[in-house]
MOPAC internal coordinates of N, CA, C and O (Angstrom, degrees):
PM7 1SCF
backbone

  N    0.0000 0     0.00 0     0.00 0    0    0    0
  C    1.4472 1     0.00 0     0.00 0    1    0    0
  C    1.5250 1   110.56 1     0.00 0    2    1    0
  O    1.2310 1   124.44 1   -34.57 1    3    2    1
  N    1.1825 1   109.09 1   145.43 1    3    2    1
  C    1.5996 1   119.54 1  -173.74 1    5    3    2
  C    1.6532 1   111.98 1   -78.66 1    6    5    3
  O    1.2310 1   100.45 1   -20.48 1    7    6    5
  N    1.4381 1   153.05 1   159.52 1    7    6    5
  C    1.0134 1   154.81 1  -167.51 1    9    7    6
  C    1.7678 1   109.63 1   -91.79 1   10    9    7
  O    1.2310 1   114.09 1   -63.29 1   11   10    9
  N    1.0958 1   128.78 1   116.71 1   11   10    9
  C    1.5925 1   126.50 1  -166.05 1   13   11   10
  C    1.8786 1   110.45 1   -38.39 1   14   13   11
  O    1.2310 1   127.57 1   157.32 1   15   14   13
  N    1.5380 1   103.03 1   -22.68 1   15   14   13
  C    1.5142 1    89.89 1  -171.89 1   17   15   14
  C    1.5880 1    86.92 1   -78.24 1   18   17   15
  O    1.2310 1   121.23 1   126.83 1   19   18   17
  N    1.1856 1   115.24 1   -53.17 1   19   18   17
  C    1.6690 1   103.94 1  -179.91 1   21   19   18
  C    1.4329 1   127.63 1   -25.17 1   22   21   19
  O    1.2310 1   132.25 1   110.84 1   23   22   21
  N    1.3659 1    93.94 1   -69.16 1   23   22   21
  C    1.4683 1    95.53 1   174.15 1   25   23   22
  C    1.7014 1   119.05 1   -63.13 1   26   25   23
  O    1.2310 1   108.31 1   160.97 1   27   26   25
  N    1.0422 1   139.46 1   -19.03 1   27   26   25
  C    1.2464 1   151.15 1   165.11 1   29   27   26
  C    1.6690 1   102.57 1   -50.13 1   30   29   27
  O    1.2310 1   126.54 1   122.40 1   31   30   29
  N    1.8969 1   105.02 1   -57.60 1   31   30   29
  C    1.4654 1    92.94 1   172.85 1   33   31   30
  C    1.5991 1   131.25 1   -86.87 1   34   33   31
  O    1.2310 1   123.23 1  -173.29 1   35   34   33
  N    1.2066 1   111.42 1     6.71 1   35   34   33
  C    1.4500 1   131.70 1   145.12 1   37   35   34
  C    0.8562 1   129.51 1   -33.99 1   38   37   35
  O    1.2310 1   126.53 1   109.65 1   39   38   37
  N    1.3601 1   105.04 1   -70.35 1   39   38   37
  C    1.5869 1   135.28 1  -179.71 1   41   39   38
  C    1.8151 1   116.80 1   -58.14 1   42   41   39
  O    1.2310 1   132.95 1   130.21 1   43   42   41
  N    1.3015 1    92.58 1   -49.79 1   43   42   41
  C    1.8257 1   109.09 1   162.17 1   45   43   42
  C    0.9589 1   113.40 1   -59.16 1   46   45   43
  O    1.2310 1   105.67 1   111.06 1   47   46   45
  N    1.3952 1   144.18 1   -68.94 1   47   46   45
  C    1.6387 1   135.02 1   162.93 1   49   47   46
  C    1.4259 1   116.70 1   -18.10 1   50   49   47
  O    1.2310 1   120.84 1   104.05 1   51   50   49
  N    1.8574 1   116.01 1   -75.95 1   51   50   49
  C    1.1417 1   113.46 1  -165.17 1   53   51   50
  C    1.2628 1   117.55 1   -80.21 1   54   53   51
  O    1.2310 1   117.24 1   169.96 1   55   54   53
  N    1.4150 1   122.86 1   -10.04 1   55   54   53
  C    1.1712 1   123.36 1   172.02 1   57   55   54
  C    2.0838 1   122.44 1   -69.18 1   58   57   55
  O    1.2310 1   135.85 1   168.87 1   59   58   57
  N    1.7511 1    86.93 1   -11.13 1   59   58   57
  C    1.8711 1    75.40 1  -172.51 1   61   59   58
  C    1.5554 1    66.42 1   -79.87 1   62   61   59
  O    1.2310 1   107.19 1   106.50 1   63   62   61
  N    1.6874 1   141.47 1   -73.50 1   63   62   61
  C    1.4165 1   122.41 1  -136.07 1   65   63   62
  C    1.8499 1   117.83 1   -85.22 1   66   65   63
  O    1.2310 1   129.22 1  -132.63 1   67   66   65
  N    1.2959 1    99.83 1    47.37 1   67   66   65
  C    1.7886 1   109.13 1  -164.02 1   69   67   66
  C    1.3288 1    95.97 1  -167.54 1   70   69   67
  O    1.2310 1   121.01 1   -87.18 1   71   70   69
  N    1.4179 1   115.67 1    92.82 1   71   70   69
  C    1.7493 1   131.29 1  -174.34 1   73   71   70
  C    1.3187 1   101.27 1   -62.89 1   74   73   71
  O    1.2310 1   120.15 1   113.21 1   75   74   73
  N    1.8128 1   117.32 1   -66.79 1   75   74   73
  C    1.4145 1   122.61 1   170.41 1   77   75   74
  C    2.0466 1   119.76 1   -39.71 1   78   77   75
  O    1.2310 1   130.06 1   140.89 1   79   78   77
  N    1.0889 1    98.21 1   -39.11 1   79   78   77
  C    1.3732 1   102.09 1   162.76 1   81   79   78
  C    1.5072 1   134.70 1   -42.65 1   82   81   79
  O    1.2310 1   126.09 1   133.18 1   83   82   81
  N    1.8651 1   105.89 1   -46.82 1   83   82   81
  C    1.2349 1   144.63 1  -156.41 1   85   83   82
  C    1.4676 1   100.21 1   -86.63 1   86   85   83
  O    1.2310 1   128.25 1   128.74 1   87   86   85
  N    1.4251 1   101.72 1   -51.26 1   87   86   85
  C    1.4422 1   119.63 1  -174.52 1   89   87   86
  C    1.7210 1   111.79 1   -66.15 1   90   89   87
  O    1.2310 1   122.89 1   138.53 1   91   90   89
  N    1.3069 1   112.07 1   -41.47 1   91   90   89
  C    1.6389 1   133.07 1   172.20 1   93   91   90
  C    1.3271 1   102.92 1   -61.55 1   94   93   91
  O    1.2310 1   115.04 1   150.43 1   95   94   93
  N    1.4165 1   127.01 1   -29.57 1   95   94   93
  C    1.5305 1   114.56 1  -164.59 1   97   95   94
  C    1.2709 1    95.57 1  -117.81 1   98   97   95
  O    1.2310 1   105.27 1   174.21 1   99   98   97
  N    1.0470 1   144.88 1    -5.79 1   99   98   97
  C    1.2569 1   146.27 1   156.12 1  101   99   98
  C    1.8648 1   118.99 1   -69.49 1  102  101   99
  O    1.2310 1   124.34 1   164.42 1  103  102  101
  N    1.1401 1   109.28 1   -15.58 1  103  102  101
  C    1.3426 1   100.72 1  -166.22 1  105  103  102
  C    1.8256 1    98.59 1  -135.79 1  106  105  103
  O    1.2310 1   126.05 1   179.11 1  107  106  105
  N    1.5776 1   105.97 1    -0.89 1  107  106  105
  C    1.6470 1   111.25 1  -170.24 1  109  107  106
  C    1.7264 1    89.45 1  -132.08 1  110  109  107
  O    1.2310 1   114.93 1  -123.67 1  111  110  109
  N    1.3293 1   127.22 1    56.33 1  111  110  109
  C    1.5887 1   135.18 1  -147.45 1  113  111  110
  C    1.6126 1    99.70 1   -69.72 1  114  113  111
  O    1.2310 1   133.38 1   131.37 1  115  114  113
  N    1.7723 1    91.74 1   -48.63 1  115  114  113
  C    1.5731 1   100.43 1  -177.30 1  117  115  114
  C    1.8027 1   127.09 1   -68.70 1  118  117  115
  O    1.2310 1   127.01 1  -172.02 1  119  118  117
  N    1.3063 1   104.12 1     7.98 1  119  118  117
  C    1.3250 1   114.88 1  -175.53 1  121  119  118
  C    1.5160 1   121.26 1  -116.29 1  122  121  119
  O    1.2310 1   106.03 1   -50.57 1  123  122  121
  N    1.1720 1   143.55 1   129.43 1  123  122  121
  C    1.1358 1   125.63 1   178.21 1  125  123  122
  C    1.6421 1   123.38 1   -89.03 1  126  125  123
  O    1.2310 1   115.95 1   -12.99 1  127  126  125
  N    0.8838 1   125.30 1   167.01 1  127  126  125
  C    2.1516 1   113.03 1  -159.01 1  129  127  126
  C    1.3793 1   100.92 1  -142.49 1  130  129  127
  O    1.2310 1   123.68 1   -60.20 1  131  130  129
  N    1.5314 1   110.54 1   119.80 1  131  130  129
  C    1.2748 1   128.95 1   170.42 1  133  131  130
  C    1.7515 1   113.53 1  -110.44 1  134  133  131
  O    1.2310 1   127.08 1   -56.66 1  135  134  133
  N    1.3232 1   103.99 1   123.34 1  135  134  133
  C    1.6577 1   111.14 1   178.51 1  137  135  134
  C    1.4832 1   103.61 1   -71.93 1  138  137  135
  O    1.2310 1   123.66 1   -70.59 1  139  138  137
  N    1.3041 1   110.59 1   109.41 1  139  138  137
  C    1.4649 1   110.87 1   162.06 1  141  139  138
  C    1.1551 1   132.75 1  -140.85 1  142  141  139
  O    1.2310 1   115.31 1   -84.52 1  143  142  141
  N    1.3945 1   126.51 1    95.48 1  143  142  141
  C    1.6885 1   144.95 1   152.79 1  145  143  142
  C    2.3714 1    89.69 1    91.88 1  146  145  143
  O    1.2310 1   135.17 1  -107.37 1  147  146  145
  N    1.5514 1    88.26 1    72.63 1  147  146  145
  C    1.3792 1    93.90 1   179.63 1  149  147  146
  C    1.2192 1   148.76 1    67.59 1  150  149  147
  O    1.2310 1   130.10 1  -161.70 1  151  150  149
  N    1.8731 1    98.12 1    18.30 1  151  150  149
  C    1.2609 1   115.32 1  -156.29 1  153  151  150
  C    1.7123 1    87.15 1  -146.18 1  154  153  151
  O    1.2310 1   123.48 1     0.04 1  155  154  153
  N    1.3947 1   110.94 1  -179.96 1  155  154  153
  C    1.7063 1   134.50 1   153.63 1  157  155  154
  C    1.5256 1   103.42 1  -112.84 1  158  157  155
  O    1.2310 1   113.41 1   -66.50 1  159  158  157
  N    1.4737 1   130.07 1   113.50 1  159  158  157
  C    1.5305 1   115.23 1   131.66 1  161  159  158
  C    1.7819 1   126.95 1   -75.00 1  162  161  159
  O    1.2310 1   129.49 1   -41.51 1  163  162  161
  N    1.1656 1    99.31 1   138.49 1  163  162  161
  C    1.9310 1   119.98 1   173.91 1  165  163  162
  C    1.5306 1    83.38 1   -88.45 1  166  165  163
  O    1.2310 1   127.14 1   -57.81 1  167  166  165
  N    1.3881 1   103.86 1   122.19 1  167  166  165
  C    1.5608 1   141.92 1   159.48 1  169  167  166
  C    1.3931 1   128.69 1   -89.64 1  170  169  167
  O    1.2310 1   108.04 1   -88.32 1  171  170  169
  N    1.4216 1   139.93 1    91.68 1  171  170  169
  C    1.3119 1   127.74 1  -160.41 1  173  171  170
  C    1.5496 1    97.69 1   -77.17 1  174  173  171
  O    1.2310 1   122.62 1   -31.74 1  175  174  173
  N    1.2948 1   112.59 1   148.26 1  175  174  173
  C    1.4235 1   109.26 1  -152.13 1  177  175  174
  C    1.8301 1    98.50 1   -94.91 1  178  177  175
  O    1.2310 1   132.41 1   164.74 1  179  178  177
  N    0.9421 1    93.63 1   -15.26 1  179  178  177
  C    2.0163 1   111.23 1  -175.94 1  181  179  178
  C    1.7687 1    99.42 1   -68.01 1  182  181  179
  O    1.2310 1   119.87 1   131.98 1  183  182  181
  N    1.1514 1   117.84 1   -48.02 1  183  182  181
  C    1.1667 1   118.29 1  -162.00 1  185  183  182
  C    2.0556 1   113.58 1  -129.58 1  186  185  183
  O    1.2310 1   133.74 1   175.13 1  187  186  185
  N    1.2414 1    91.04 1    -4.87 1  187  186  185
  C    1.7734 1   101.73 1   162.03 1  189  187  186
  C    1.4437 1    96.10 1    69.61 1  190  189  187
  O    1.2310 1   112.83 1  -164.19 1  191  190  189
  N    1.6710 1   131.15 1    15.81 1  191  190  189
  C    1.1753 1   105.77 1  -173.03 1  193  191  190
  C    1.8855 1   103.23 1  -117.18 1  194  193  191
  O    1.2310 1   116.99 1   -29.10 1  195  194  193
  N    1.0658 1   123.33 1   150.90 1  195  194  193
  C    1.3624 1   145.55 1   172.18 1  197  195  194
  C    1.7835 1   100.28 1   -24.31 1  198  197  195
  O    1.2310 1   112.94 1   -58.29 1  199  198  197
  N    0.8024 1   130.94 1   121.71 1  199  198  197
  C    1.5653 1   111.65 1   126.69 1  201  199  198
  C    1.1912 1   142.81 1  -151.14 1  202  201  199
  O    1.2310 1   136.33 1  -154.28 1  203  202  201
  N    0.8221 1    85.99 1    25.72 1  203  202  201
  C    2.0106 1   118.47 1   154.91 1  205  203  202
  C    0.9294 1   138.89 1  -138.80 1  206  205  203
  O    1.2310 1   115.78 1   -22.89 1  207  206  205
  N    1.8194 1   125.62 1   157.11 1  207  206  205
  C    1.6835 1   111.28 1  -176.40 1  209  207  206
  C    1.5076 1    86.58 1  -135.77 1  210  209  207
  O    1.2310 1   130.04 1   -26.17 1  211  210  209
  N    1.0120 1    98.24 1   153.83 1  211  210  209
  C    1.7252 1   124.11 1   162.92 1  213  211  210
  C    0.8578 1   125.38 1  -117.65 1  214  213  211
  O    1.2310 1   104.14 1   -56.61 1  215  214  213
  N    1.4820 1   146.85 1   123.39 1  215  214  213
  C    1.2335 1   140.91 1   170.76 1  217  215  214
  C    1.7086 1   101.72 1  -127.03 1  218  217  215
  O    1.2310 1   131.60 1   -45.74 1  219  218  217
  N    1.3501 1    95.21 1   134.26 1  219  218  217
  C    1.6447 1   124.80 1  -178.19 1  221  219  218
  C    1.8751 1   107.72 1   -49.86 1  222  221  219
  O    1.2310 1   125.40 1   -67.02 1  223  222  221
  N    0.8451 1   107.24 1   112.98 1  223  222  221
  C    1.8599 1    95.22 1   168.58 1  225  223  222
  C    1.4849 1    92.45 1  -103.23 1  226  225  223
  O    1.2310 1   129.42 1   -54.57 1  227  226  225
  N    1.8820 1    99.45 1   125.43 1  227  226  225
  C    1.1174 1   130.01 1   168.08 1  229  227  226
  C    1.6937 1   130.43 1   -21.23 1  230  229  227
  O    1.2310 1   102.47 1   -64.17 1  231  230  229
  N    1.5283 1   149.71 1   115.83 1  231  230  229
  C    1.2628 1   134.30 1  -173.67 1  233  231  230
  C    1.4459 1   129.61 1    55.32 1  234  233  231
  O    1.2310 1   127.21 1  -150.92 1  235  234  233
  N    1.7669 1   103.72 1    29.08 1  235  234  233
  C    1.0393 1   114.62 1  -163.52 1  237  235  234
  C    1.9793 1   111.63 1  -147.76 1  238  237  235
  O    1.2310 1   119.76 1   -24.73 1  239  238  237
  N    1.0834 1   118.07 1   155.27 1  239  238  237
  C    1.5913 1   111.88 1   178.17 1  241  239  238
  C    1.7956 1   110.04 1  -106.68 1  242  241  239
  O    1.2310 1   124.09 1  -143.88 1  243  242  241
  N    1.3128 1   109.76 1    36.12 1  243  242  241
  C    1.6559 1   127.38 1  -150.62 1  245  243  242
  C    2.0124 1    85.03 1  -136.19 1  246  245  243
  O    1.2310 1   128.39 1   -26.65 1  247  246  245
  N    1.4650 1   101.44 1   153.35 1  247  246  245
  C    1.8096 1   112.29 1  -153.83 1  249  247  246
  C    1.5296 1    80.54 1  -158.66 1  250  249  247
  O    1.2310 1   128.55 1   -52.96 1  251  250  249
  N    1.7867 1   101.14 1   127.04 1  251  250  249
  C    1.6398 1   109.65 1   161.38 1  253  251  250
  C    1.6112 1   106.53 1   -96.19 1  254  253  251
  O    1.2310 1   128.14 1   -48.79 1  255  254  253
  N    1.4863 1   101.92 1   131.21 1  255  254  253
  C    2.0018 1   122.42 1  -173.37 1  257  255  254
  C    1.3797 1    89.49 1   -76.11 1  258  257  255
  O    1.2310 1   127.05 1   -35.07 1  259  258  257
  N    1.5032 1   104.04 1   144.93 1  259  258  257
  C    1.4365 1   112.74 1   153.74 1  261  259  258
  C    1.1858 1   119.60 1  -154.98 1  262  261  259
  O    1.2310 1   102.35 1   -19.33 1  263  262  261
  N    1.4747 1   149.92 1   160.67 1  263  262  261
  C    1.0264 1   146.77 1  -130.04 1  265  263  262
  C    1.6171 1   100.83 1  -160.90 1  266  265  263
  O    1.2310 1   116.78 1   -27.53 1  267  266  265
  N    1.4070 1   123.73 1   152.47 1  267  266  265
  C    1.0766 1   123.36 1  -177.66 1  269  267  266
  C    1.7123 1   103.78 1  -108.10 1  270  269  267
  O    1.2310 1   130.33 1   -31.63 1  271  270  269
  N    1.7723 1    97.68 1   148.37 1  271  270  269
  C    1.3681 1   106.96 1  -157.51 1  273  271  270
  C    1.5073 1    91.52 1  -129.59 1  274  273  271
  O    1.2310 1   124.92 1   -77.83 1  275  274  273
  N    1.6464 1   108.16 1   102.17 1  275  274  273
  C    1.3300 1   103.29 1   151.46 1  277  275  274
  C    1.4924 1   162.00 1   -63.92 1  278  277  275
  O    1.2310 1   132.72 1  -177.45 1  279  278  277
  N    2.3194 1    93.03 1     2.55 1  279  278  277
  C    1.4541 1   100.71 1   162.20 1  281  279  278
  C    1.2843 1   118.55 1   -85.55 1  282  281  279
  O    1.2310 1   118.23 1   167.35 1  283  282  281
  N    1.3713 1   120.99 1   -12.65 1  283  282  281
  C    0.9161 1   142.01 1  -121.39 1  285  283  282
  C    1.5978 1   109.72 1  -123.35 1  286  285  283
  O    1.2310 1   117.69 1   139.25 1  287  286  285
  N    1.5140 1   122.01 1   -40.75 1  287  286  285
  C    1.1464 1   159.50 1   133.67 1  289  287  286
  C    1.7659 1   101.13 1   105.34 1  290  289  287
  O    1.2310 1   133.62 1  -127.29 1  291  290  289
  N    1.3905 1    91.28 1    52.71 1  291  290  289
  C    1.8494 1    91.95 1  -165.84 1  293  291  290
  C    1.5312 1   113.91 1   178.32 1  294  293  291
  O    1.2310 1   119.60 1   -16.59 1  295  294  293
  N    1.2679 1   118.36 1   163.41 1  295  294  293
  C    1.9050 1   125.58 1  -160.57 1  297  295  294
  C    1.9682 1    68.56 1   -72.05 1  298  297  295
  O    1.2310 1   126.76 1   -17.46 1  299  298  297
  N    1.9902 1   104.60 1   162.54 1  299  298  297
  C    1.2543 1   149.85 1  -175.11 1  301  299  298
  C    1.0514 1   120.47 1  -151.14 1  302  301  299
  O    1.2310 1   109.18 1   -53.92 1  303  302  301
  N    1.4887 1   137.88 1   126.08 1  303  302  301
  C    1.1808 1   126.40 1   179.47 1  305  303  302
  C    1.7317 1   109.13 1   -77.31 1  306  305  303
  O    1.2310 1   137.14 1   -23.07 1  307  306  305
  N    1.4966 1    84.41 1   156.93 1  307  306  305
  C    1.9564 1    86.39 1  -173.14 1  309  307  306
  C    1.8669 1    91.67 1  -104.28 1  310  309  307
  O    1.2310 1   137.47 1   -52.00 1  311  310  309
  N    1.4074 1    83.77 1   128.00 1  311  310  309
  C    1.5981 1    90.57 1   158.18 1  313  311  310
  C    2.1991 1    83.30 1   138.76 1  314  313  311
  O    1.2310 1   136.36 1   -30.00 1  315  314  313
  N    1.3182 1    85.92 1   150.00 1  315  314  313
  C    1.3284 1   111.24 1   166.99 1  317  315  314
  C    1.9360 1   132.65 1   -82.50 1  318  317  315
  O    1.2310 1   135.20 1   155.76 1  319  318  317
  N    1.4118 1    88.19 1   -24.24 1  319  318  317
  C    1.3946 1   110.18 1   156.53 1  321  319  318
  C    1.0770 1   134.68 1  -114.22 1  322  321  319
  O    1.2310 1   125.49 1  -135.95 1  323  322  321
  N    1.1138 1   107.05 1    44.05 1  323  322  321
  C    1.6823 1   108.67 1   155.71 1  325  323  322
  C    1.7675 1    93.50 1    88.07 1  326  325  323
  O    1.2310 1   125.12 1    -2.60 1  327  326  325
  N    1.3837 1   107.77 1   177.40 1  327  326  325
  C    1.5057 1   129.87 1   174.64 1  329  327  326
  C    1.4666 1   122.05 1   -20.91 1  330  329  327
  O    1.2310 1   106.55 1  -113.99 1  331  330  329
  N    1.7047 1   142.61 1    66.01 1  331  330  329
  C    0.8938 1   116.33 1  -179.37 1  333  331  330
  C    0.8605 1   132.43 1   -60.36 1  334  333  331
  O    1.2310 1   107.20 1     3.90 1  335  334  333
  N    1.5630 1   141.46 1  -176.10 1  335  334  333
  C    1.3733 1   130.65 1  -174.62 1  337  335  334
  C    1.6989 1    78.87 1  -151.54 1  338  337  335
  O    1.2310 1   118.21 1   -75.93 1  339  338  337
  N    1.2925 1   121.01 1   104.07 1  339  338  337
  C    1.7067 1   148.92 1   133.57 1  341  339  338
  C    1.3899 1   130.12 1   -61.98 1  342  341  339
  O    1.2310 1   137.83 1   -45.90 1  343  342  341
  N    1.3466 1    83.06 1   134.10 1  343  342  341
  C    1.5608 1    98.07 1   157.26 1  345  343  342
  C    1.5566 1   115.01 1   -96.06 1  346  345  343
  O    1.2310 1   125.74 1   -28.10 1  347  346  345
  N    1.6163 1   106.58 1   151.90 1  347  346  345
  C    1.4872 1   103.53 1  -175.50 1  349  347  346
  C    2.3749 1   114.54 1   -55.89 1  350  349  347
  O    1.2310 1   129.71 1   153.93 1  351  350  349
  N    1.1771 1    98.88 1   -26.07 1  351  350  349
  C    1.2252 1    96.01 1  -173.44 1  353  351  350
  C    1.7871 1    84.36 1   -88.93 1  354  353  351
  O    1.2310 1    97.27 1    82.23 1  355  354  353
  N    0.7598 1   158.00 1   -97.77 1  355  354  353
  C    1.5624 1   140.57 1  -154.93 1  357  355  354
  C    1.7715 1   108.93 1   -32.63 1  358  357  355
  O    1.2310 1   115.54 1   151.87 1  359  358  357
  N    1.2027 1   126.06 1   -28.13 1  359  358  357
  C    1.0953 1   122.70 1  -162.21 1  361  359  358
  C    2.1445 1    91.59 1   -83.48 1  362  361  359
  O    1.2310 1   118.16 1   159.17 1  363  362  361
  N    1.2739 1   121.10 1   -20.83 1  363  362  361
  C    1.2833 1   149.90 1   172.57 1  365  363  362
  C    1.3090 1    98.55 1   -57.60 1  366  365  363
  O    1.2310 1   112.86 1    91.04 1  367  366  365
  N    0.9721 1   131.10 1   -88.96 1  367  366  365
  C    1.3888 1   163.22 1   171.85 1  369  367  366
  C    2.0105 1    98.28 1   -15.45 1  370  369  367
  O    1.2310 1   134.56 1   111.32 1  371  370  369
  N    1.4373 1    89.44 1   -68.68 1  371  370  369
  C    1.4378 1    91.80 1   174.40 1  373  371  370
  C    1.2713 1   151.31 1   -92.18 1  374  373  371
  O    1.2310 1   131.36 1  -175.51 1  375  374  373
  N    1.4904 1    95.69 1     4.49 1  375  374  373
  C    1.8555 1   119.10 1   168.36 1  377  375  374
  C    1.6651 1    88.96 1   -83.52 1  378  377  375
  O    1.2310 1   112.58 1   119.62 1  379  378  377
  N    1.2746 1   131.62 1   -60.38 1  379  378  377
  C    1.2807 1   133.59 1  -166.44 1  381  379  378
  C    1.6741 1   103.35 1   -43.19 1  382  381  379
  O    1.2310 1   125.64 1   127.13 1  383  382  381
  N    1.5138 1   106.77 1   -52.87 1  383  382  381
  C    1.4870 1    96.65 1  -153.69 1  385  383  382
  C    1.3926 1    97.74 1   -98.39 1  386  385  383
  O    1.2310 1   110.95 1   165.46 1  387  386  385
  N    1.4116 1   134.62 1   -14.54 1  387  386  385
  C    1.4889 1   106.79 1   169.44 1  389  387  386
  C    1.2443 1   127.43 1  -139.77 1  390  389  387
  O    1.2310 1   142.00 1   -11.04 1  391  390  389
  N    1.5243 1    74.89 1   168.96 1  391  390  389
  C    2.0456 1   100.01 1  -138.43 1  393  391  390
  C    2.1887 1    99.53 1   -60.39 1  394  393  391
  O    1.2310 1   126.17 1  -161.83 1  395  394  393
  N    1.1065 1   105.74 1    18.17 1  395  394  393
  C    1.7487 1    94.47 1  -176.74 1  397  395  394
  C    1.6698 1    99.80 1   -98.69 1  398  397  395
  O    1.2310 1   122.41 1   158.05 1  399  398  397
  N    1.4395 1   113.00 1   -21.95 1  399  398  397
  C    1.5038 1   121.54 1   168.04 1  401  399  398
  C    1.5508 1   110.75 1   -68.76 1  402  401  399
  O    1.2310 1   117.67 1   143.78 1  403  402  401
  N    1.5588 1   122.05 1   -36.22 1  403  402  401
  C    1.6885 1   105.24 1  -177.19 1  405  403  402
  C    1.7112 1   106.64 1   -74.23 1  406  405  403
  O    1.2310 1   125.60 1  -178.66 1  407  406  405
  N    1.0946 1   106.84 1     1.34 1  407  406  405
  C    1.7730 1    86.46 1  -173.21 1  409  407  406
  C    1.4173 1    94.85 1   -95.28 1  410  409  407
  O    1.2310 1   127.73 1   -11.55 1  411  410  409
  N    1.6136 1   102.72 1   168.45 1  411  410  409
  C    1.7182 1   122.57 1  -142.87 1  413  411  410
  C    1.8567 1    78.48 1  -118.24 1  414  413  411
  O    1.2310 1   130.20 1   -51.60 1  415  414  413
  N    1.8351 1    97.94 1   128.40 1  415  414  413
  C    1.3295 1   109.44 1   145.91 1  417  415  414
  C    1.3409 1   149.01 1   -33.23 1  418  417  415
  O    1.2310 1   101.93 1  -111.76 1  419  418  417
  N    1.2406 1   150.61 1    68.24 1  419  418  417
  C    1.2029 1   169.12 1   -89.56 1  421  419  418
  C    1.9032 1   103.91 1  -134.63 1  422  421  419
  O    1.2310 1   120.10 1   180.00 1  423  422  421

């Protein structure tokens, strides 16, 4: 794993040439954001580990949440109904307040 200032200047690089990037770290400040395989993971910066994914919905300013599932052994979408479609500040809203985002990738 890379050192948070690292990834901090990571994040600065790809963020001037990666708008969605820009937009993720602008509005998810406390998290650090790694592009990986068509998606953003949120990085808790305390412990360098994942715990969230974002993925971009197409022609749109709206991001499907997902969460990592240790029965499961893999990202899950969050929500009970199917595919949400977020905004970066709702997607805010709900990493903050629940507790399936503080647990650490395994």
């Amino acid at each position: 794993m890379l050192s948070c200032s690292r990834y901090a200047d990571i994040v600065d690089i790809m963020s001037k040439t990666d708008p969605i990037m820009q937009q993720i770290a602008a509005e998810l400040s406390q998290f650090d954001i790694e592009k990986s395989r068509g998606g953003y993971n949120l990085l808790d910066r305390r412990c360098e580990s994942a715990i969230a994914r974002l993925r971009p919905i197409p022609d749109t300013d709206r991001f499907e949440l997902f969460y990592w599932s240790n029965d499961r052994g893999r990202w899950r979408s969050f929500g009970n109904l199917g595919r949400l479609k977020l905004t970066l500040q709702r997607v805010h809203e709900i990493v903050a307040a629940d507790p399936i985002f503080r647990s650490t990738r395994r």
